[in-house]
N, C-alpha and C positions, 0 to 999 in steps of 0.2 A: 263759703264764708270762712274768716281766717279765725282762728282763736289766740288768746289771746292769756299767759299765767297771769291770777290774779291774788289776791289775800287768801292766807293761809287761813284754814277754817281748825274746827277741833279734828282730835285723833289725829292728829301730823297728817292732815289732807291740805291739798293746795284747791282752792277754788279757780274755775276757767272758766273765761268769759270769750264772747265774741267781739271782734273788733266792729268798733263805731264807724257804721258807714250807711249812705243813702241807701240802700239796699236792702239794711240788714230791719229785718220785721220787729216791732217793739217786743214780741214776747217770745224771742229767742232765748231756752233755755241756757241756764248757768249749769256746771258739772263739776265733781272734783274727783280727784284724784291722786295717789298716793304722793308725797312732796319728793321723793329721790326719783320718781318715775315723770314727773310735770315737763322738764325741761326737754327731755328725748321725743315724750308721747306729742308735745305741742308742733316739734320740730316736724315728727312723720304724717300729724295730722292736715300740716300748711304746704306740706310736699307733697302728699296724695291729693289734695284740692285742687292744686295748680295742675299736676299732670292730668286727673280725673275732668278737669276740664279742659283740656286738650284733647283728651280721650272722647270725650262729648260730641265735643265738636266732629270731628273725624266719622264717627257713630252716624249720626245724624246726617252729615254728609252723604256717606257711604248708601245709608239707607234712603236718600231723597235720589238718588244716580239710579239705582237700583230700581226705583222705582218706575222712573223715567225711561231708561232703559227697556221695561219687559212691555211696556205700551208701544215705544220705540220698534221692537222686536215684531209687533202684529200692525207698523203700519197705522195706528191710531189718529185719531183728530187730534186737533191741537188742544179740547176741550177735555181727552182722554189721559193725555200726555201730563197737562195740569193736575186731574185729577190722581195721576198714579204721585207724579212729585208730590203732591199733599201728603197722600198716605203714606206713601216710603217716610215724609218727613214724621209724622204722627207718631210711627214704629219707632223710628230711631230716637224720638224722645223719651217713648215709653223705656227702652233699651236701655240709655242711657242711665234715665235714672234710677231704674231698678237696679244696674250695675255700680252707681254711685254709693246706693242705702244700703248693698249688700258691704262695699268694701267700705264707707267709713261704720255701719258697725261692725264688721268683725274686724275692726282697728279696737273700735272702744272695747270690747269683750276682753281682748287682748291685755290689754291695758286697764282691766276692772276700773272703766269710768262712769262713776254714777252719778244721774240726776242731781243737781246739789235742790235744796228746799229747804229755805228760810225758815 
């Protein structure tokens, strides 16, 4: 999900929001963040998204082949074969996102982005 600079809040923070789209869940947190830091941190945050889902996809891939392959490798049924794609797919989600949660927060960390609360 893309974010989005929004109203300056107190103590010279910038409020950030997520952009408005079919996708995005009603109760996606708001965050702020320093005002001289908003413009950079938003820019690296909508660049690691896009590649990070690129990266997913590839992930995910990779591990549904993989899977396929090692059933592949002993000659399996076709019901075996199914079964290893499943799982390879299963993995490479898991992967994925844990690789996702780890690099956008230690993007935020980075970038001391807190929770914003009304």
């Amino acid at each position: 999900m893309k974010l989005r600079i929004g109203a300056e809040t107190e103590n010279g923070r910038t409020r950030l929001d997520y952009v408005k789209a079919p996708s995005r869940p009603h109760s996606s947190p708001s965050y702020t963040i320093d005002t001289n830091k908003a413009d950079e941190f938003v820019r690296k945050y909508n660049d690691q998204d896009t590649n990070l889902g690129i990266m997913g996809t590839f992930v995910i891939s990779a591990s549904a082949i993989m899977g396929w392959s090692i059933t592949f490798e002993r000659k399996q049924t076709l019901k075996h074969s199914i079964l290893g794609i499943m799982i390879g797919t299963f993995i490479g989600m898991i992967m994925s996102a844990c690789i996702s949660h780890f690099k956008k927060n230690s993007l935020m960390e980075k970038y001391k982005v807190k929770n914003y609360l009304p």
